[in-house]
DRENDO-1510 file (C-alpha; in Angstrom, 1 decimal, always signed):
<recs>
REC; n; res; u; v; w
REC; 1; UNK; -5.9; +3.6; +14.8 .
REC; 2; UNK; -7.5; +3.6; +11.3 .
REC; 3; UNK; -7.0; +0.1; +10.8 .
REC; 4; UNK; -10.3; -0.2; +13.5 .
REC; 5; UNK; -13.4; +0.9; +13.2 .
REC; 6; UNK; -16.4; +2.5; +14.6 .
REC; 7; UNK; -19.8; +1.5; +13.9 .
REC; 8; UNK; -21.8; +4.1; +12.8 .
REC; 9; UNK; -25.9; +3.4; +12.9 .
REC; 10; UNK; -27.8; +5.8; +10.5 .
REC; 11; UNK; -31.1; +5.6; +8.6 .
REC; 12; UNK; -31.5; +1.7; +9.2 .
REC; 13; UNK; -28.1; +1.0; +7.6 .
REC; 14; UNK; -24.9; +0.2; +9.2 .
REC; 15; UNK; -21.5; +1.6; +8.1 .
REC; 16; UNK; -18.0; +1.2; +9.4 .
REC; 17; UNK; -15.7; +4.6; +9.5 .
REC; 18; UNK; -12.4; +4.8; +10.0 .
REC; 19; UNK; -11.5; +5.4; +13.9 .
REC; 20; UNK; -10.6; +8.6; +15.9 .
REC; 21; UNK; -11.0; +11.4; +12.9 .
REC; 22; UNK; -9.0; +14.7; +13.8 .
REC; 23; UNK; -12.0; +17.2; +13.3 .
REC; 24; UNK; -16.1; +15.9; +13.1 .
REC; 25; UNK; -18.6; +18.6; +12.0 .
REC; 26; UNK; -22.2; +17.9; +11.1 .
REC; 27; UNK; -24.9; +20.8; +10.4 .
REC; 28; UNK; -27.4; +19.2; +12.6 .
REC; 29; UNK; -24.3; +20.2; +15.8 .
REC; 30; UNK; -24.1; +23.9; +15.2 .
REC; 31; UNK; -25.1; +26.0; +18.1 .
REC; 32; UNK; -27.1; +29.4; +16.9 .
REC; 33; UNK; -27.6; +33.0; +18.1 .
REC; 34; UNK; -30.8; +33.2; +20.5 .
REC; 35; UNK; -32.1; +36.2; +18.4 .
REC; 36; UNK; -33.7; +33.0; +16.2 .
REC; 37; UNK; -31.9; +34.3; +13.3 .
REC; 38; UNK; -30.0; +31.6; +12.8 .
REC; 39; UNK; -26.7; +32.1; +12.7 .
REC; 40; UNK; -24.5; +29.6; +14.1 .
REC; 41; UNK; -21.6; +31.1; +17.0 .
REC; 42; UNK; -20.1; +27.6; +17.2 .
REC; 43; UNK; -19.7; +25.2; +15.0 .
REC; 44; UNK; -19.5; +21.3; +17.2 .
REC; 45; UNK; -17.2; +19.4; +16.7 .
REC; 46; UNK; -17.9; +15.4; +17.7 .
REC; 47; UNK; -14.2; +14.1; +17.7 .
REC; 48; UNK; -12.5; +13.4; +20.6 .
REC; 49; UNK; -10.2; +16.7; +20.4 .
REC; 50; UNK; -13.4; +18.5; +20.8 .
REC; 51; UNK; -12.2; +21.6; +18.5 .
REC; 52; UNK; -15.5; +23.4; +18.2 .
REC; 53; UNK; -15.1; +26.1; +15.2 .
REC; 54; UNK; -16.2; +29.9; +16.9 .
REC; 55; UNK; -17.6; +32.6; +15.9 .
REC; 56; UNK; -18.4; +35.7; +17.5 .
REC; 57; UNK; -19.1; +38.4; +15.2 .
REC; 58; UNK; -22.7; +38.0; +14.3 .
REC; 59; UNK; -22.0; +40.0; +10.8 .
REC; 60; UNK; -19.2; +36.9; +10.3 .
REC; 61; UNK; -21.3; +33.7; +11.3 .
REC; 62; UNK; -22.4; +31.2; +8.6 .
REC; 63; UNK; -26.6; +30.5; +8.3 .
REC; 64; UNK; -27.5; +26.9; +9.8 .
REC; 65; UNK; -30.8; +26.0; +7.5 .
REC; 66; UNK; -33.3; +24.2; +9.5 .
REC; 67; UNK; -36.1; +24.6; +7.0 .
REC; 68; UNK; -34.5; +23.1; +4.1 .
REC; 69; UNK; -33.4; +20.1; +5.1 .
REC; 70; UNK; -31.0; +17.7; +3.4 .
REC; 71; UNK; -32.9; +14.4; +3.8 .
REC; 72; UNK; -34.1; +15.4; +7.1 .
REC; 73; UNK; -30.8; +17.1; +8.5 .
REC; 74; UNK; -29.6; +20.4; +9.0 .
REC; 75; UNK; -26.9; +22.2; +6.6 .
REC; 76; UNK; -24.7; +25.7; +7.1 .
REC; 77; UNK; -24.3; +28.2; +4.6 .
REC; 78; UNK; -21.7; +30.0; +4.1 .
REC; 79; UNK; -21.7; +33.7; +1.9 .
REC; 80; UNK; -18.3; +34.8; +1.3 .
REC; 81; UNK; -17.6; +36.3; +4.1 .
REC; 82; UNK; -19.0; +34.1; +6.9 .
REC; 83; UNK; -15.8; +32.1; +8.9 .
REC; 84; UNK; -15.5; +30.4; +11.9 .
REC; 85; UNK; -12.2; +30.1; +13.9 .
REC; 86; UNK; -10.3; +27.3; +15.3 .
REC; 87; UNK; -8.7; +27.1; +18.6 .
REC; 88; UNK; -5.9; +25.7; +16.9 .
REC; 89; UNK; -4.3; +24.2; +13.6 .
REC; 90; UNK; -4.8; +21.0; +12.4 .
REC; 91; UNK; -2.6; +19.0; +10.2 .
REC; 92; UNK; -5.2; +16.8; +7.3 .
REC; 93; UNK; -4.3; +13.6; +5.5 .
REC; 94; UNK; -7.3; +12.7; +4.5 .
REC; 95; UNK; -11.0; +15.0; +4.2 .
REC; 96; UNK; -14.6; +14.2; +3.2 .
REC; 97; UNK; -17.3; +17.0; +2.9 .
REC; 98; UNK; -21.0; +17.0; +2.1 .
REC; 99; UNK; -21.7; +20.3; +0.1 .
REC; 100; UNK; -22.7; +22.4; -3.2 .
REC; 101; UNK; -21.9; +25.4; -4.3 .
REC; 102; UNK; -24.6; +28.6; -4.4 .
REC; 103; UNK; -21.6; +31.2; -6.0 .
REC; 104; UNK; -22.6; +31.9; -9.9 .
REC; 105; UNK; -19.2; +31.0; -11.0 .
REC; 106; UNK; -17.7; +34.6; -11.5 .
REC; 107; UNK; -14.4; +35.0; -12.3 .
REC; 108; UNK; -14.5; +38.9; -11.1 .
REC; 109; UNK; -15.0; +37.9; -7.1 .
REC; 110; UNK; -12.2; +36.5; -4.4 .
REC; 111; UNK; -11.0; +32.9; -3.9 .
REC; 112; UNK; -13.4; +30.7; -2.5 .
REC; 113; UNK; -11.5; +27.8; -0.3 .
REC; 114; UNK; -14.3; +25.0; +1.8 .
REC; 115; UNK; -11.0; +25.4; +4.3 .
REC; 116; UNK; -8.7; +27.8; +5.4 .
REC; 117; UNK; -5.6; +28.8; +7.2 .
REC; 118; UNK; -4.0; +32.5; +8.3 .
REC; 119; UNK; -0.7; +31.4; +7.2 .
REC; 120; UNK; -0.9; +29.4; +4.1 .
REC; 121; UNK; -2.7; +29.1; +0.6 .
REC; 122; UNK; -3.2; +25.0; +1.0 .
REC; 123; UNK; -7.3; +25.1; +0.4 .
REC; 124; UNK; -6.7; +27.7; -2.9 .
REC; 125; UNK; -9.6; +27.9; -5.0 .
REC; 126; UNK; -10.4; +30.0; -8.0 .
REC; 127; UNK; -13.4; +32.1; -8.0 .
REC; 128; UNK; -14.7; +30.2; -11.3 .
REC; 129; UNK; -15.4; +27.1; -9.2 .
REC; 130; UNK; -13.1; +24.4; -9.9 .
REC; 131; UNK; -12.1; +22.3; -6.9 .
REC; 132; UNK; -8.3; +23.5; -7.0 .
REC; 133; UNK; -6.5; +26.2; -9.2 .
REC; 134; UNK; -2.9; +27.2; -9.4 .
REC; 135; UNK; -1.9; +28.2; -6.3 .
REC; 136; UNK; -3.5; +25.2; -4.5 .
REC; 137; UNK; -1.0; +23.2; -2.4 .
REC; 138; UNK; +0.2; +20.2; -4.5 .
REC; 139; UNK; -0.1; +17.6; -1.7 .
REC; 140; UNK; -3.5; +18.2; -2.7 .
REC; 141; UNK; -3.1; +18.8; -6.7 .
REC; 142; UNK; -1.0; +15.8; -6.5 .
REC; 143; UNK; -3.6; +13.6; -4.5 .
REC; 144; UNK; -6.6; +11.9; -4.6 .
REC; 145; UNK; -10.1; +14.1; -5.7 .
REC; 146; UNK; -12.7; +12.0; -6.0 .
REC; 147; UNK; -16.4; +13.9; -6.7 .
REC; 148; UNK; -19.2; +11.6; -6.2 .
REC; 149; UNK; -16.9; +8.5; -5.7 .
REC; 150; UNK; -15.2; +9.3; -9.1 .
REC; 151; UNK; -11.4; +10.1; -9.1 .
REC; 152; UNK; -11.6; +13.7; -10.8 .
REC; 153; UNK; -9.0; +16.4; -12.2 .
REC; 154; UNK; -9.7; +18.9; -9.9 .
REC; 155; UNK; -8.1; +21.9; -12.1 .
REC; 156; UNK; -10.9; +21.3; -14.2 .
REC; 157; UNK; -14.3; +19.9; -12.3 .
REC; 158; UNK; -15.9; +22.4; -10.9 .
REC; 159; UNK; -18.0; +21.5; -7.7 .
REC; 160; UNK; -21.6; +21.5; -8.7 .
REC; 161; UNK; -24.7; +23.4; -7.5 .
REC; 162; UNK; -26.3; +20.2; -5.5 .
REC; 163; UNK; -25.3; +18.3; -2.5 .
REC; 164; UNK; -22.2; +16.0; -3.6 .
REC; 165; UNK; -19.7; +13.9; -2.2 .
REC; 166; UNK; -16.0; +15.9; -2.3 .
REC; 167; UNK; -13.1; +13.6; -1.1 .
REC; 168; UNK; -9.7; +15.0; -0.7 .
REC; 169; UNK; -6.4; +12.2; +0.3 .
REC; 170; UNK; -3.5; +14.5; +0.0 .
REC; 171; UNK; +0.2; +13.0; -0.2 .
REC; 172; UNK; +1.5; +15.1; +2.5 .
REC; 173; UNK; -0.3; +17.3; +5.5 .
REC; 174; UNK; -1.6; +20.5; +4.8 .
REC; 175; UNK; -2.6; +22.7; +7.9 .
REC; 176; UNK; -6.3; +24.6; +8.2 .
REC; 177; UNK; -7.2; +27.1; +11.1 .
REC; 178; UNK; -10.7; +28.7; +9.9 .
REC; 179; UNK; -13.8; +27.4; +8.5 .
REC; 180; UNK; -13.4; +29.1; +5.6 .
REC; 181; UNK; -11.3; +32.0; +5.0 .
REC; 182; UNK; -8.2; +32.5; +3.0 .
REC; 183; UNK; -5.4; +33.8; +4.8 .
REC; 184; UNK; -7.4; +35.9; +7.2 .
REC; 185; UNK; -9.0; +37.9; +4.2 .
REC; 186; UNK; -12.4; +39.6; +5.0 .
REC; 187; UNK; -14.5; +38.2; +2.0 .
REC; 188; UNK; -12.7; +35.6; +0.6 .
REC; 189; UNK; -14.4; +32.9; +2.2 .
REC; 190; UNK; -16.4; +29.6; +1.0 .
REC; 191; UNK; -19.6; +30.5; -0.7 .
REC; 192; UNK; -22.0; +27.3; -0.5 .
REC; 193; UNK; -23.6; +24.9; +2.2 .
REC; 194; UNK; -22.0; +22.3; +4.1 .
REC; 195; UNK; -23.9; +19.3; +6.0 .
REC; 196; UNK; -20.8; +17.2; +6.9 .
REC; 197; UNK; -17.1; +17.7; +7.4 .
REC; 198; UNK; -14.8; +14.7; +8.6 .
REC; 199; UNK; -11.2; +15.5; +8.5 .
REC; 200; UNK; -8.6; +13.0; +9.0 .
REC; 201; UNK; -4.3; +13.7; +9.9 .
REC; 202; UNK; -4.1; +10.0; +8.2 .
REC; 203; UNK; -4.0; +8.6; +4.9 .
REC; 204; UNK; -6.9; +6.8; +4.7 .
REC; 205; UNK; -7.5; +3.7; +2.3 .
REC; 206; UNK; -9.3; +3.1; -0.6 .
REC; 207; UNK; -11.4; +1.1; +0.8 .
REC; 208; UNK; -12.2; +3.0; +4.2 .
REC; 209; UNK; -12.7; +6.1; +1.6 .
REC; 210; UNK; -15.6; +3.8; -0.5 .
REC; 211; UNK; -17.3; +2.6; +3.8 .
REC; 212; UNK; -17.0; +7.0; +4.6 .
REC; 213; UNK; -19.1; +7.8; +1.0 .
REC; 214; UNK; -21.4; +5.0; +1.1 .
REC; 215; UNK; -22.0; +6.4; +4.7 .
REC; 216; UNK; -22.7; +9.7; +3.4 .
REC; 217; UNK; -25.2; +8.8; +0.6 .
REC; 218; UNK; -27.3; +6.5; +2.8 .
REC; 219; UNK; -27.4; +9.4; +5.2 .
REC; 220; UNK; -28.3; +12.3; +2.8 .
REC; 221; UNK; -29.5; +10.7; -0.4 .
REC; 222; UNK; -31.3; +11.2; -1.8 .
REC; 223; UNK; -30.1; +14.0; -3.1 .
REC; 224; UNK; -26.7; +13.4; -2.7 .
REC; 225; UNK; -25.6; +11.2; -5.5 .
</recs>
């Protein structure tokens, strides 16, 4: 339960993460096409519900970057229409992402959630970048956002165009099914890169969320801040 912990060993420092999260991606896990193109047909995932996210239209699978490294470890971009599908849904409490955003901020292009479900709008995102817009679900509105550690207004901070920190503790579940298209709609999908994802169906504390971010920035910074 998420009152234990797990200790996590990386780059000579030791962190302790809350236990037994619902969903575990890391760029380094993807698995890619054989072609050597890089794109990435499944997506790992290194919790103990072994969910990998799939993908089996090439013209549909996110980039993993081996060549630009993130402090020595692989990330996966997205374009806006890349997505990679869940067996199943999964109910979040609690999420923490490593990524940036590589859109220009247009307000004349489709929603851009980092998740996504077939059935519902939960993830919502504007096109003009801010982290949630008006038709986001308010478990999330009404939450935590936290953007580099810092409790943020999410209608209005926009997530920037380097590798940052994005926390999400939402007052009720919200459900996500794809990796990262809204509501099944061909290019409306998560335009960015992503080196981490680790979802939780639990509320997690304040002071698990500060152990989780000070695990990210002594694995990826620098640059992450």
């Amino acid at each position: 339960f998420l009152a234990l912990s797990i200790l996590i060993i990386q780059n000579l420092s030791c962190q302790t993460l809350p236990l037994n999260p619902l969903r575990w991606y890391l760029g380094d896990s993807a698995t890619t096409d054989v072609s050597g193109s890089g794109r990435v047909k499944t997506w790992k995932d290194y919790s103990i519900n072994f969910d990998s996210a799939t993908q089996s239209v090439s013209s549909s699978q996110p980039k993993q970057y081996s060549s630009a490294l993130l402090n020595f470890h692989k990330t996966l971009h997205f374009d806006s229409i890349d997505v990679l599908n869940l067996t199943g849904s999964a109910n979040l409490r609690t999420i923490f992402m490593v990524l940036k955003d590589t859109s220009n901020y247009k307000t004349n292009t489709s929603v851009r959630p980092i998740l996504g479900d077939n059935g519902s709008h939960n993830f919502w995102r504007p096109p003009t970048g801010e982290i949630t817009g008006g038709f986001t679900s308010t478990f999330i509105t009404n939450g935590l956002i936290r953007l580099n550690s810092l409790a943020v207004n999410g209608a209005v901070t926009k997530i920037p165009h380097s590798f940052s920190i994005l926390t999400l503790r939402t007052t009720g579940l919200v459900e996500f099914n794809t990796l990262t298209e809204d509501r099944g709609t061909a290019g409306s999908s998560w335009e960015g890169s992503i080196a981490e994802l680790l979802l939780y169906k639990d509320s997690v504390s304040d002071s698990q969320i500060d152990s989780v971010e000070l695990y990210f920035r002594n694995k990826y910074a620098p640059p992450v801040k």
